[in-house]
Backbone bond lengths (Angstrom), bond angles and torsions (degrees), N, CA, C in turn:
res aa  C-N    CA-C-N  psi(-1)  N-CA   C-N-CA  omega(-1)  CA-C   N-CA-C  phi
1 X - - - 1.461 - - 1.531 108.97 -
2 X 1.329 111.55 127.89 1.595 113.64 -177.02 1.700 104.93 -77.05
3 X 1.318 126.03 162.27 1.412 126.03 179.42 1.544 88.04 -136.58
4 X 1.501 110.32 162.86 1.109 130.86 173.48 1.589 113.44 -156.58
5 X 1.647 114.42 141.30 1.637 90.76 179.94 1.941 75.89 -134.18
6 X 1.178 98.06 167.33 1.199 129.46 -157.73 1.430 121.52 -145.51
7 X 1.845 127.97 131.15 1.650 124.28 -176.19 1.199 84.17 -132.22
8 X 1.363 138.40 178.40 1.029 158.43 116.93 1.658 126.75 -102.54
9 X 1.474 119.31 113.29 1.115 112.94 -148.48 1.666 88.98 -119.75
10 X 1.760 106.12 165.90 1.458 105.75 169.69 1.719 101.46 -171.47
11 X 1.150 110.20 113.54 1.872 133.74 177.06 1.658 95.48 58.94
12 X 1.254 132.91 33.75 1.482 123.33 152.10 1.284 130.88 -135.77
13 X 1.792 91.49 82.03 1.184 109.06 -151.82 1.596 110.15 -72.09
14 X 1.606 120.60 -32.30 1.476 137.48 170.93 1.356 123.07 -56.83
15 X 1.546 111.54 -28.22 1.329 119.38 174.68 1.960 106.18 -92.48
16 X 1.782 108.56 -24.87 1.090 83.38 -167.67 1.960 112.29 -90.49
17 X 1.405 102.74 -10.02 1.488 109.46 166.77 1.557 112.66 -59.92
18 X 1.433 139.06 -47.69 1.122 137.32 151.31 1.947 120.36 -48.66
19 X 0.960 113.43 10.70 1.299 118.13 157.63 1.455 131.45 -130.37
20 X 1.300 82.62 -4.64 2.019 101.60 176.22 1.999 91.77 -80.15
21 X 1.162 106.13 -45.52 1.502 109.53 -173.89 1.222 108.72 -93.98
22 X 1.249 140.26 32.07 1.006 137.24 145.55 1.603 99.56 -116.09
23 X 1.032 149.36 13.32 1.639 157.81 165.32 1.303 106.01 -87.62
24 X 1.488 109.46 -46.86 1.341 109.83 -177.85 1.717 136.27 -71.15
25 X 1.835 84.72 -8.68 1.227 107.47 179.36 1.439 137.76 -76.36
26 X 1.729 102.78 -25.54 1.453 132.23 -177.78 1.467 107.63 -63.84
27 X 1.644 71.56 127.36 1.882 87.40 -176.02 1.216 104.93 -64.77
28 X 1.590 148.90 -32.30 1.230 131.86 -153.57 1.933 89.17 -127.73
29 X 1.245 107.48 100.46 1.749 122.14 -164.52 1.653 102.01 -64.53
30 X 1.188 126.39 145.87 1.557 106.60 161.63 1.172 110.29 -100.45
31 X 1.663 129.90 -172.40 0.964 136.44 -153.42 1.679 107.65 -95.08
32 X 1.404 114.87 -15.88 1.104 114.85 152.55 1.592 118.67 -156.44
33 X 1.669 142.99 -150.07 1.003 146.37 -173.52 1.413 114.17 -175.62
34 X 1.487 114.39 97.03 1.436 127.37 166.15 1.407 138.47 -67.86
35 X 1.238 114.32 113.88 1.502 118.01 -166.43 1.758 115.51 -105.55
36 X 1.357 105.63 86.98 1.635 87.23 -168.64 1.380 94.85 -96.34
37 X 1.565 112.98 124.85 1.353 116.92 163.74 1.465 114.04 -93.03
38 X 1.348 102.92 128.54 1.807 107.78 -153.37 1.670 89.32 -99.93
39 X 1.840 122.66 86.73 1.171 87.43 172.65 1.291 144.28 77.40
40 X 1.398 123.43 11.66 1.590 143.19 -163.54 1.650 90.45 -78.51
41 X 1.605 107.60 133.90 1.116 106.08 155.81 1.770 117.60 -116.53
42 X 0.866 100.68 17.39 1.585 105.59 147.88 1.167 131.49 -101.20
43 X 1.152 126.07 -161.61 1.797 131.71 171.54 1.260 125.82 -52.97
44 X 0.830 116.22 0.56 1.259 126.19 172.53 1.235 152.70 -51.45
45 X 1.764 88.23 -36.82 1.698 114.67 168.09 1.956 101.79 -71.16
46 X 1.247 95.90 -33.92 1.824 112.39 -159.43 1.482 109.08 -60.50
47 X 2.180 100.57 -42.33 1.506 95.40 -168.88 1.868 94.39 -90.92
48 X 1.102 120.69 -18.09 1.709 108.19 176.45 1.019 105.96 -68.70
49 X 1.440 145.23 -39.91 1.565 150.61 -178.84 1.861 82.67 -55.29
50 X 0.658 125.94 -75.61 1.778 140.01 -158.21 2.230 92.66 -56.20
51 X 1.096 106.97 -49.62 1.316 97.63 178.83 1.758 125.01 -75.00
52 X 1.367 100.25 -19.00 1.681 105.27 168.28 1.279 125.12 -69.14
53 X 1.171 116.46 -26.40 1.501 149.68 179.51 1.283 103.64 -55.79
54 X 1.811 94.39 -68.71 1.640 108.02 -159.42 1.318 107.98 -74.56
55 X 1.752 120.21 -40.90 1.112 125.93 174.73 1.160 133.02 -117.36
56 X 1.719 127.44 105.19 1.480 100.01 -159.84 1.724 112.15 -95.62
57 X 1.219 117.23 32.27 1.205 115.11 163.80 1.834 121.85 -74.99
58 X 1.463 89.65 -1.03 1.635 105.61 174.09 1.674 112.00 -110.55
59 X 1.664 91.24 142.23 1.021 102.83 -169.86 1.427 112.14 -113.63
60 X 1.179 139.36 94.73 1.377 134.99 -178.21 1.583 128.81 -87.08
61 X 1.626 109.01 137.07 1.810 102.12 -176.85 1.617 96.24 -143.51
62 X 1.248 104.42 120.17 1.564 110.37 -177.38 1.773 92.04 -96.94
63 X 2.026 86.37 139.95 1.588 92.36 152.11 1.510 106.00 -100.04
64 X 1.308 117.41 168.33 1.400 132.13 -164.16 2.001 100.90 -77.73
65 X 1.555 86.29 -50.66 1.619 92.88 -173.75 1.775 94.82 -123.67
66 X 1.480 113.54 167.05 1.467 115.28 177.15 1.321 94.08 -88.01
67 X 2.121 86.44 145.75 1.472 88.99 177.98 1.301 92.35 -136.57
68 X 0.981 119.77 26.43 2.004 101.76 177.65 1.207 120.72 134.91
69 X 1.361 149.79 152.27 1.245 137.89 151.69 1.804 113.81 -51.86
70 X 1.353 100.29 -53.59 1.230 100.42 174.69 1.313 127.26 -34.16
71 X 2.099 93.67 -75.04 1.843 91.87 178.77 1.553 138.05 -37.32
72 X 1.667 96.57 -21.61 1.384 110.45 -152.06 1.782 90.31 -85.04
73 X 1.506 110.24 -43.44 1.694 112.77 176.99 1.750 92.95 -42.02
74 X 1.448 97.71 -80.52 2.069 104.65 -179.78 1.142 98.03 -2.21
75 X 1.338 115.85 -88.05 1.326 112.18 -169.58 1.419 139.92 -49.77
76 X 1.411 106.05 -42.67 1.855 108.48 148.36 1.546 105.03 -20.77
77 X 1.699 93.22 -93.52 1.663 92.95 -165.05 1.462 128.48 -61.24
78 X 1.219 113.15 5.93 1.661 113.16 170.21 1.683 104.36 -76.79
79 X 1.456 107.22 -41.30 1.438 103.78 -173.55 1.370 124.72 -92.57
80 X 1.715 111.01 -0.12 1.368 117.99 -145.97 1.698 91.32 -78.37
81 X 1.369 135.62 174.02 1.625 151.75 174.63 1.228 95.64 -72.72
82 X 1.632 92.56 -66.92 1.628 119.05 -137.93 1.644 115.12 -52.64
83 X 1.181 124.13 167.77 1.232 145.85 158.10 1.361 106.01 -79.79
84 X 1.267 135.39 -42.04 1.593 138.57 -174.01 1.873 98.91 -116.75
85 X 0.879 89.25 128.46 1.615 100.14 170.27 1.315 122.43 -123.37
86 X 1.366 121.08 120.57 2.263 123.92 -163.86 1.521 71.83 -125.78
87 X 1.919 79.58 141.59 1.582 113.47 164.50 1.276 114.51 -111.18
88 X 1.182 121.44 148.87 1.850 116.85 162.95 1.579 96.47 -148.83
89 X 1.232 99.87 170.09 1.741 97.52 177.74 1.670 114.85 -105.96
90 X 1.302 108.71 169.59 1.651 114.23 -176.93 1.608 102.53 -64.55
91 X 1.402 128.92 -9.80 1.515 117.87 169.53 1.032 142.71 -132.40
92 X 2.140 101.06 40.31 1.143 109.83 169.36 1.429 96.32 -139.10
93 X 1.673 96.87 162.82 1.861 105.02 -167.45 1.261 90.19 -114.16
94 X 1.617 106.38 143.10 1.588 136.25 179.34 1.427 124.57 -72.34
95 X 1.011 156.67 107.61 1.467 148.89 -148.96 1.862 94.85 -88.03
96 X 1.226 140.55 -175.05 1.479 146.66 -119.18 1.706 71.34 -116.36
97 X 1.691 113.62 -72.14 1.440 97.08 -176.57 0.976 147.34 -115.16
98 X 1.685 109.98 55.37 1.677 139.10 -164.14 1.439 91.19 -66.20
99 X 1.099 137.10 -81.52 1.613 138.56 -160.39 1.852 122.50 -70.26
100 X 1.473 104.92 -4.65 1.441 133.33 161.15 1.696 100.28 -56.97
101 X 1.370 93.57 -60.39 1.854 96.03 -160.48 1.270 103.16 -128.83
102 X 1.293 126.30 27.64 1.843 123.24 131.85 1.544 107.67 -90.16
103 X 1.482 118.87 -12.28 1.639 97.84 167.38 1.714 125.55 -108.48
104 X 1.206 110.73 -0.56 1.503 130.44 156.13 1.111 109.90 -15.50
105 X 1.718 108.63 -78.40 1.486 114.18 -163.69 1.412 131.36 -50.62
106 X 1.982 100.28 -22.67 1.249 97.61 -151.45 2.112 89.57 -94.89
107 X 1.065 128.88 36.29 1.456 127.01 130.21 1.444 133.50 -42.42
108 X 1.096 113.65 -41.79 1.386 141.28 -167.35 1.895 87.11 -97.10
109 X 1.576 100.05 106.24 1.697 95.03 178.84 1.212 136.05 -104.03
110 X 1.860 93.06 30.89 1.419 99.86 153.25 1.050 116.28 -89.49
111 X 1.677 123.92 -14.57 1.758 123.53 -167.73 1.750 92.07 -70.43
112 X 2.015 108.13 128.84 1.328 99.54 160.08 1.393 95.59 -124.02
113 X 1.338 139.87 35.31 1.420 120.36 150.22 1.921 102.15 -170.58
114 X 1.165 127.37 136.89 1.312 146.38 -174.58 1.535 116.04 -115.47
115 X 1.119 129.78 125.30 1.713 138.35 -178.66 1.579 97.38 -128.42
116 X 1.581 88.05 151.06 1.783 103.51 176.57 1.562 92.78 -105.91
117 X 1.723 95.86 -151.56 1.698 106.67 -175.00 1.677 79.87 -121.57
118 X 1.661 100.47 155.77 1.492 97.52 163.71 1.172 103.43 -136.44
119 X 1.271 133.44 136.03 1.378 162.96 172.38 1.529 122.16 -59.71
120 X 1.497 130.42 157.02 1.634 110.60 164.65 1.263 82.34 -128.16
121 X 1.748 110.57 126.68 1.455 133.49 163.64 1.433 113.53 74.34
122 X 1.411 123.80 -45.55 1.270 129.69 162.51 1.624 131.06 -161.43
123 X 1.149 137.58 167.79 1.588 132.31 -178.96 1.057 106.80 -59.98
124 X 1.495 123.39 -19.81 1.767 118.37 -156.33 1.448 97.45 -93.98
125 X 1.429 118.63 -15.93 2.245 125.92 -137.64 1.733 80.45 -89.63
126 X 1.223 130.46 146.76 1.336 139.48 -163.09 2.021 89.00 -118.25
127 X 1.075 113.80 -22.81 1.521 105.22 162.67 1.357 110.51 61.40
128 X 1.346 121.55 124.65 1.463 141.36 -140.77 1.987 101.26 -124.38
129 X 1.091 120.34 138.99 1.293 112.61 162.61 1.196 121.39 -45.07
130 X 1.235 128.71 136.79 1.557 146.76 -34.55 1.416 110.45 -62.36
131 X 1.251 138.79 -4.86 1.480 120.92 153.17 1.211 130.48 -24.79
132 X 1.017 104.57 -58.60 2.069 125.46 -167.67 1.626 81.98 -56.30
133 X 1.168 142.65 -79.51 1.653 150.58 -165.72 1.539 86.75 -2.53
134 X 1.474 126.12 -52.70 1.369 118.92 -144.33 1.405 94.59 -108.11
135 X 1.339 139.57 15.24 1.319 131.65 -151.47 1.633 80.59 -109.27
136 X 2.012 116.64 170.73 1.527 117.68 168.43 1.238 100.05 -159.47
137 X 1.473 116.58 54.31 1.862 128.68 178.52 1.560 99.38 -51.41
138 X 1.054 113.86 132.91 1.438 135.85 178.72 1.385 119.35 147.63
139 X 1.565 95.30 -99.81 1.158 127.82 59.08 2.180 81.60 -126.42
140 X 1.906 78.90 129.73 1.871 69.11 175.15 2.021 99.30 -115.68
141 X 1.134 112.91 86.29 1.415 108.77 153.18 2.508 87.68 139.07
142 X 1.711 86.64 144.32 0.938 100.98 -169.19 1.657 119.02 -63.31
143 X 1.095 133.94 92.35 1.693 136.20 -158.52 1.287 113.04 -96.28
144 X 1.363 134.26 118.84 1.095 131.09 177.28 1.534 112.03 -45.60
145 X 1.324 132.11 -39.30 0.970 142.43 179.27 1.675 112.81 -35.37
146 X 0.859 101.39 -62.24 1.971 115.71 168.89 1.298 115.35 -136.32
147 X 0.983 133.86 97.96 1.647 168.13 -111.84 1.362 129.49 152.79
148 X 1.534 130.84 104.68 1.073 167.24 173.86 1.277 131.22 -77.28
149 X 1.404 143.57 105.55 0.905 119.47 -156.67 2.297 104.50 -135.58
150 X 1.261 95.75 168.29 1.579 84.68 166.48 1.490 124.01 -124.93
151 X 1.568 108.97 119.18 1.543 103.22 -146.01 1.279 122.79 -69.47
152 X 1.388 126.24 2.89 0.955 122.71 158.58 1.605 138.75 -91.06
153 X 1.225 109.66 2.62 1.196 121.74 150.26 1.598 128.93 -79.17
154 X 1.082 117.71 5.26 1.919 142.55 151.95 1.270 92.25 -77.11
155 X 1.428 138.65 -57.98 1.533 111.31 -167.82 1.916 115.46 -67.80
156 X 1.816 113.55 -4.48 1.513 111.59 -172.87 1.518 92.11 -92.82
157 X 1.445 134.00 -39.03 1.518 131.73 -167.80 1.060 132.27 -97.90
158 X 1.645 95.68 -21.49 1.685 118.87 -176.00 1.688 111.97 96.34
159 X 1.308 119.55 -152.80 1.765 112.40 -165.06 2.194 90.02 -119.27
160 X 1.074 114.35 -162.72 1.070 132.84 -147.45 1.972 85.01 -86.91
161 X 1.548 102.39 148.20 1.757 105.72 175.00 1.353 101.09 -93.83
162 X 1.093 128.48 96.61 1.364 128.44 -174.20 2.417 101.12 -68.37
163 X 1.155 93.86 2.76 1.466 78.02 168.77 1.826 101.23 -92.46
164 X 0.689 149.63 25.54 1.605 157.80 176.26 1.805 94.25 -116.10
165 X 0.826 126.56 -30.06 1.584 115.04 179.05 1.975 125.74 -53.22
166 X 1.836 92.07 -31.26 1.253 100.89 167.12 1.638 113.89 -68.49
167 X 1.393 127.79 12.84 1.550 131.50 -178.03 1.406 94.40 -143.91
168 X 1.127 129.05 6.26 1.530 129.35 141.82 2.033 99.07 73.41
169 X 1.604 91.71 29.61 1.483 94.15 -168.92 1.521 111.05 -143.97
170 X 1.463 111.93 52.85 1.584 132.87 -178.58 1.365 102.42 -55.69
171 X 1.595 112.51 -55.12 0.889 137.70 -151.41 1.363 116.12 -64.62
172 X 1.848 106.13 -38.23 1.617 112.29 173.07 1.724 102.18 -68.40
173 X 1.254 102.66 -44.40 1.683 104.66 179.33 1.427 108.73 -8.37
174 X 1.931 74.77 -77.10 1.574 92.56 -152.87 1.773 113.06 -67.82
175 X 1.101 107.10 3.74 1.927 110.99 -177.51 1.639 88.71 -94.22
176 X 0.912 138.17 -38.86 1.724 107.27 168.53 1.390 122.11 -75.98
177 X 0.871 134.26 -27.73 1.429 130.99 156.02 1.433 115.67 -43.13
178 X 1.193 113.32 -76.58 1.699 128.53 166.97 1.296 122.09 -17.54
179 X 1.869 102.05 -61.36 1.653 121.69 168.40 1.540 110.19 -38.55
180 X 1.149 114.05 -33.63 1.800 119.37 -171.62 1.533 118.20 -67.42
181 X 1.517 105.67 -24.05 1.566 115.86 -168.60 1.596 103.22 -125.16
182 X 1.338 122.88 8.32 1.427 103.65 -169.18 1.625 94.27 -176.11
183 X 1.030 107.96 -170.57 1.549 146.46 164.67 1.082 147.39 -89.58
184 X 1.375 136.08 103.37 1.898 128.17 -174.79 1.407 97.02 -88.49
185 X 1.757 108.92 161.12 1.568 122.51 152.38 1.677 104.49 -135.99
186 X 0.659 107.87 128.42 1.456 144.60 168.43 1.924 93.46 -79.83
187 X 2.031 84.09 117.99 1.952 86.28 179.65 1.384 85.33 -131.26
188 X 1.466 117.61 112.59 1.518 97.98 161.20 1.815 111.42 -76.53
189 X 1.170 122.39 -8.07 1.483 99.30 -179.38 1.744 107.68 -69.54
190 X 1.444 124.50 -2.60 1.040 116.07 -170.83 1.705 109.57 -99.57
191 X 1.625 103.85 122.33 1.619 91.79 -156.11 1.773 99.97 -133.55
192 X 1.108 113.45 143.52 1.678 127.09 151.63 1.268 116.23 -113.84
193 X 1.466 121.33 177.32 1.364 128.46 -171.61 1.233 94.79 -152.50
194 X 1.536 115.61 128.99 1.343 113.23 -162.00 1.316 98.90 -97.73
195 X 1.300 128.18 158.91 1.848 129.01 -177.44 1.514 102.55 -76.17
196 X 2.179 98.89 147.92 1.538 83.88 172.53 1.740 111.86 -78.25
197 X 1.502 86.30 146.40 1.756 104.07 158.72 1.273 119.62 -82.27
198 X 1.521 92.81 169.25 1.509 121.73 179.30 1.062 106.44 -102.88
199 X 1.703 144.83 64.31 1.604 119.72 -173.92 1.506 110.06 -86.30
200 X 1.233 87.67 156.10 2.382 95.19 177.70 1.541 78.43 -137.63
201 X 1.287 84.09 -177.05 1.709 113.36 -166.48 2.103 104.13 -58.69
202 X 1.534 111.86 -46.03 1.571 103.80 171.81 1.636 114.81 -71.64
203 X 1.479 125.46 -24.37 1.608 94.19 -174.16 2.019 88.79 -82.86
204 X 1.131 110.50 -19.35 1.667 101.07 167.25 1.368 123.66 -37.06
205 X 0.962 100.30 -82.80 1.647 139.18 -161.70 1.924 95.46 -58.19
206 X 1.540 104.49 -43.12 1.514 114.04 173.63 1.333 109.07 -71.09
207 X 1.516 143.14 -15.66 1.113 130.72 165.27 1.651 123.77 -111.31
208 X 1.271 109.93 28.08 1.121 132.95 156.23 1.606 128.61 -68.89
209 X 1.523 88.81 -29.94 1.966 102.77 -175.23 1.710 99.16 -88.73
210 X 1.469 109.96 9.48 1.233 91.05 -170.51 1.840 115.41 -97.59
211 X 1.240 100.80 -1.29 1.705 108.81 171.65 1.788 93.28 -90.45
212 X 0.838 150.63 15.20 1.304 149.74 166.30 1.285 121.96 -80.78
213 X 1.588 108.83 -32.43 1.704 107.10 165.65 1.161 119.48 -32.34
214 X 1.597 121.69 -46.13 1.570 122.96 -147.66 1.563 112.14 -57.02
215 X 1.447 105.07 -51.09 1.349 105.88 -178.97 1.314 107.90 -50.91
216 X 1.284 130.85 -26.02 1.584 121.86 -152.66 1.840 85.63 -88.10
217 X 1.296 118.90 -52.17 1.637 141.71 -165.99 1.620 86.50 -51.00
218 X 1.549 114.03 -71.30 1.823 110.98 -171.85 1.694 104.30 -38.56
219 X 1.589 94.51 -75.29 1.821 87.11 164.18 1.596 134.58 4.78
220 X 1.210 97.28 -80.06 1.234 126.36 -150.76 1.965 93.21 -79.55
221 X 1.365 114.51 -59.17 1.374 116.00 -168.97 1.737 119.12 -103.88
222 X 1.725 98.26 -5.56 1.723 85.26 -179.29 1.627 112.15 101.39
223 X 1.631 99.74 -158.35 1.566 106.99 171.49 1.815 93.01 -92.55
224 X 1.063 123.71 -1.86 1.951 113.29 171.72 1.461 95.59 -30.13
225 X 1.263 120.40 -65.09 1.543 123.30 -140.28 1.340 100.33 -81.97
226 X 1.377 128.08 16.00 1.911 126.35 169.53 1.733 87.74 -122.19
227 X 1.277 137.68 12.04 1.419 127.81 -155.74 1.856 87.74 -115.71
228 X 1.134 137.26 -15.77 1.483 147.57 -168.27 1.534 114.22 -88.61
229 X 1.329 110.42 161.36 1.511 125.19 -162.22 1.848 97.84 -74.35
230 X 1.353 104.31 -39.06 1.493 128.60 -174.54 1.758 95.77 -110.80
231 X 1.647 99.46 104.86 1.287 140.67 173.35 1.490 133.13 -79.28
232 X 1.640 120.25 112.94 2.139 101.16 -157.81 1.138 97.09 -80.93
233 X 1.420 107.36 -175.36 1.277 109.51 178.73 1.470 116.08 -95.34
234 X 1.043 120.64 75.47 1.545 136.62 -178.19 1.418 125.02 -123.58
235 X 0.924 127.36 91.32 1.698 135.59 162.21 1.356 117.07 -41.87
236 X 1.121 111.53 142.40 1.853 124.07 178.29 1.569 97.62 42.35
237 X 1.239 136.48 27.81 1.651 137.83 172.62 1.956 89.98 68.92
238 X 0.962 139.04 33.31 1.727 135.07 -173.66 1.266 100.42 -152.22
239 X 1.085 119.95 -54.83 1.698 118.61 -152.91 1.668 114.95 -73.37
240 X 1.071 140.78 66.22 1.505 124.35 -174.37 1.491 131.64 -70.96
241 X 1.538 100.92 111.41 1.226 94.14 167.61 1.764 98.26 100.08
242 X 1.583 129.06 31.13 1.218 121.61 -158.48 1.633 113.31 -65.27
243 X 0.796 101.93 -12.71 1.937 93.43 -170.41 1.177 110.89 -74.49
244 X 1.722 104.73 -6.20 2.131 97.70 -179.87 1.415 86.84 -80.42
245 X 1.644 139.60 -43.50 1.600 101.16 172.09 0.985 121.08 -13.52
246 X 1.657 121.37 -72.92 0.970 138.97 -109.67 1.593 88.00 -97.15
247 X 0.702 129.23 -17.42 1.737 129.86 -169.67 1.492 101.51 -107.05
248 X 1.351 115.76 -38.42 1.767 120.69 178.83 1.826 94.84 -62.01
249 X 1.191 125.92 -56.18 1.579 126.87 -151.78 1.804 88.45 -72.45
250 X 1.694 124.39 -33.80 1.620 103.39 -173.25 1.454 117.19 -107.40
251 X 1.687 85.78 12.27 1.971 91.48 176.05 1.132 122.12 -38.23
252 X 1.758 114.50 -47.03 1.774 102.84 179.83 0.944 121.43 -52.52
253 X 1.614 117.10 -32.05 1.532 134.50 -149.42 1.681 90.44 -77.21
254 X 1.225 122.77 -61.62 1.548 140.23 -166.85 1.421 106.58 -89.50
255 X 0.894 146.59 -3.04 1.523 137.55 154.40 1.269 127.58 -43.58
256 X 1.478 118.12 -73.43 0.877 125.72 -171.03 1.745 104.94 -73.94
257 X 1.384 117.11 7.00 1.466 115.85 -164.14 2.102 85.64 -92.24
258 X 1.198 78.88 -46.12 2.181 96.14 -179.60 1.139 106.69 -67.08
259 X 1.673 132.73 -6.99 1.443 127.27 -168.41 1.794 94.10 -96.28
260 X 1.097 89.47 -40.75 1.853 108.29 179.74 1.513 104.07 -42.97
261 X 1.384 89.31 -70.59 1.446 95.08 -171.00 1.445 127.74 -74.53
262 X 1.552 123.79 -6.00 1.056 129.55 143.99 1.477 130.01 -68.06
263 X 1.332 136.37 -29.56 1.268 133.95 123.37 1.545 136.85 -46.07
264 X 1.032 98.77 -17.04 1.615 96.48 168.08 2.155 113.39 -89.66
265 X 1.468 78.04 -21.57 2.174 73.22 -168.39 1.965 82.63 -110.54
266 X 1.063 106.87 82.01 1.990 111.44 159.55 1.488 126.22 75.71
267 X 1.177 110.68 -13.17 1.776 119.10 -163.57 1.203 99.10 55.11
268 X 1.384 128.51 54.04 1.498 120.63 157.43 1.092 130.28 -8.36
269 X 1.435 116.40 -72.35 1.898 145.92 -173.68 1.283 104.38 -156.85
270 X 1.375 122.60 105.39 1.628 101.69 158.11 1.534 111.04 -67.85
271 X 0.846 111.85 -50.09 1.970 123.83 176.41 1.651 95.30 -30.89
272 X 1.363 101.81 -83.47 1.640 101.77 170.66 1.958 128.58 -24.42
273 X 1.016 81.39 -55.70 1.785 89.70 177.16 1.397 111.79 -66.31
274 X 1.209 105.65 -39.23 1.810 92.91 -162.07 1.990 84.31 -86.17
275 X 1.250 137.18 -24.99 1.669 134.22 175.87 1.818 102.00 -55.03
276 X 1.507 115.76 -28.88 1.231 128.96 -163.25 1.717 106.24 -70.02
277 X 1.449 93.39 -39.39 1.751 98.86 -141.53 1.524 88.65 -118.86
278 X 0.938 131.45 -88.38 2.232 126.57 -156.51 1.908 88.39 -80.23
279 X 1.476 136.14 -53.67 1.095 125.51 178.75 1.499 126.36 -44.18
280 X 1.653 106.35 -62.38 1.748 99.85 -171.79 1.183 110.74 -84.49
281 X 1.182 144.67 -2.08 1.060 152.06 134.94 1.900 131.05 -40.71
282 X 0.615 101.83 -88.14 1.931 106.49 147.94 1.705 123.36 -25.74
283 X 1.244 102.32 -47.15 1.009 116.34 172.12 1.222 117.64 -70.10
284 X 1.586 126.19 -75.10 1.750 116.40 161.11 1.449 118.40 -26.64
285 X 1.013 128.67 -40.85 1.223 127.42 166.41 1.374 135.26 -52.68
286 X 1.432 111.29 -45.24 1.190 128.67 -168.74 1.366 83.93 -75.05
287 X 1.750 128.71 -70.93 1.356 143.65 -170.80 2.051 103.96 -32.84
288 X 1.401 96.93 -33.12 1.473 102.55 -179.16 1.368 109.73 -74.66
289 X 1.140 125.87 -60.62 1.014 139.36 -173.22 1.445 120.08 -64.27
290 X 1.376 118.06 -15.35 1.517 128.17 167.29 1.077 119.15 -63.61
291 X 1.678 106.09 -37.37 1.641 118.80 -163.63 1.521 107.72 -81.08
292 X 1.500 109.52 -44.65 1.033 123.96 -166.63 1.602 93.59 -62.89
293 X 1.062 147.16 -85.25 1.723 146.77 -172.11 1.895 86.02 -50.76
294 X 0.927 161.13 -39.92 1.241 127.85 169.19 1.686 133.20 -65.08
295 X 1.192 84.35 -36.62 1.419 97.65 165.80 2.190 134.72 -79.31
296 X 1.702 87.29 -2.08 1.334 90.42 -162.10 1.248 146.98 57.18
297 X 1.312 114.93 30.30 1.347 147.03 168.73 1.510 134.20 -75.40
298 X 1.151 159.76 150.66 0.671 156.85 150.74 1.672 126.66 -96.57
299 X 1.553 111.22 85.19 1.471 103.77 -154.01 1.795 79.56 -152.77
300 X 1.529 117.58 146.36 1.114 122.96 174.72 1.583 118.18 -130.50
C-alpha cells in the first residue's frame, strides 16, 4: 500500500520549517510528502526550493496565487501516489509515531478515513480560550489537522468544496459525504501538537464564522449529520454551540470577575479581552444566526 502525507502551506514559513522537521522525524516514513505552497508571499517558496534539493523525499507544487486551504488539499490529492493519503497543517508538529497509527486502521477495508487528537503546545497544556478552538481531545470529530484518508474514496464523493473554506470547515464537509461509503476510526494514540499562536482581535473574530457552517451542513444533509459516530455540536438537533447562552445570560455576573483577573495576571490586552468575551461571542451568534435565515433553517 502506497502512503502519502500531505500540508498545504501559505506565508508561515517559521511554523512551517518546524513541521518539515518534525516529518522528518517519523519513525514509520511514508512513501512520499506533499508540499503545496498556496501562493506564499514570503520565503517560503525559497526554503521549499532549498528543501527539494536537499531532500528528495519531498515533493513540492506551487500555486501561482493563494487559493484556499481547500484548493491547496485538491491539489495534494490530484498529485498524491498513495493509496492512503494523511493531512496535517503547516502549524502543527507530528509526534515520532503520528503516521504509524493514523494508517493502521485503514487494513480493515471498510475504514475510508482515520483522525487523531490534536493538542495546543502539548498533552499536558489545559489550553485557555481561544486555544481550545484548535484543540480535538479524543479525538472527538474528524479535523483536518490529523486526518487520514483513503484515496479512493475521492473518486465516489469527489475532492474537498472549497466554498466551505470560508467557515474553515472543509473538512466536516467532506466527513458526511465519506460517512455514505465507508467508515471512520478515531485513534487517539495518533497525535499532533499544534504551534503556539499569536491571536489579536481578526484571527478571533475570523474564527468565530466558523460555527456557522451548521446551518448551511443541516441544509445541505438533513438529520445525516446527528446520525454519525462523530457528533456536532448542536443541542436538541437546533441549538449551536449552547454554552454561549450560557455565558451571554451570566456575563454581567462574570465580567467583572474576568476583568479582575485580567488585571491581576499583567494586563495582557485589554483590546484582546474584551474581543474574547461580549465581542466573539455575539458575533458567533450573529454569524449563526445569519446562516440559519439564509439558509432556511431553523437552528439558533
Amino acid at each position: 500500500m502506497i502512503t502519502t502525507v500531505a500540508i498545504s502551506t501559505y506565508n508561515r514559513r517559521e511554523y512551517l520549517e518546524k513541521c518539515v522537521k518534525s516529518l522528518k522525524a517519523l519513525d514509520h516514513f511514508p512513501d512520499e510528502i506533499i508540499i503545496i505552497n498556496d501562493g506564499s508571499t514570503d520565503s517560503s517558496k525559497e526554503y521549499l526550493e532549498k528543501l527539494k534539493l536537499a531532500d528528495h523525499r519531498f515533493k513540492i507544487i506551487h500555486h501561482e496565487k493563494n487559493q484556499g486551504l481547500s484548493a491547496g488539499r485538491n491539489t495534494a490529492i490530484r498529485h498524491a501516489k498513495g493509496d492512503i493519503i494523511a493531512f496535517t497543517d503547516d502549524d502543527c508538529i507530528v509526534t515520532p509515531q503520528w503516521f504509524a497509527e493514523l494508517q493502521g486502521p485503514f487494513a480493515n477495508g471498510s475504514i475510508v478515513c482515520a483522525y487523531g487528537q490534536v493538542f495546543y503546545r502539548s498533552a499536558n497544556y489545559h489550553g485557555y480560550f481561544p486555544e481550545r478552538i484548535v484543540q480535538n481531545k479524543g479525538p472527538r470529530w474528524p479535523m483536518g489537522a490529523n486526518i487520514a484518508y483513503r484515496r479512493s474514496a475521492f473518486k465516489q464523493v469527489g475532492l474537498f468544496d472549497t466554498k466551505f473554506f470560508k467557515y474553515n470547515n472543509e473538512d466536516s464537509e467532506m466527513a458526511f459525504r465519506l460517512a455514505r461509503v465507508g467508515k471512520f476510526a478515531a485513534i487517539s494514540s495518533a497525535i499532533v501538537y499544534h504551534q503556539e499562536m499569536q491571536w489579536n482581535c481578526g484571527s478571533l473574530l475570523r474564527s468565530a464564522r466558523n460555527a456557522s457552517v451548521w446551518p448551511v451542513l443541516y441544509k445541505k444533509y438533513g438529520k445525516h449529520i446527528f446520525q454519525q459516530q462523530f457528533y456536532p455540536p448542536i443541542r436538541l438537533r437546533h441549538v449551536v454551540n449552547a454554552r454561549d447562552y450560557l455565558y451571554i445570560i451570566t456575563l454581567p455576573l462574570f465580567l467583572p470577575i474576568l476583568l479582575m483577573r485580567y488585571l491581576l495576571h499583567g494586563k495582557r490586552n485589554l483590546k484582546m479581552f474584551f474581543c474574547k468575551w461580549p465581542i466573539y461571542l455575539f458575533t458567533r451568534r450573529a454569524f449563526i444566526w445569519f446562516e440559519a435565515i439564509r439558509n432556511g433553517v431553523f437552528m439558533i
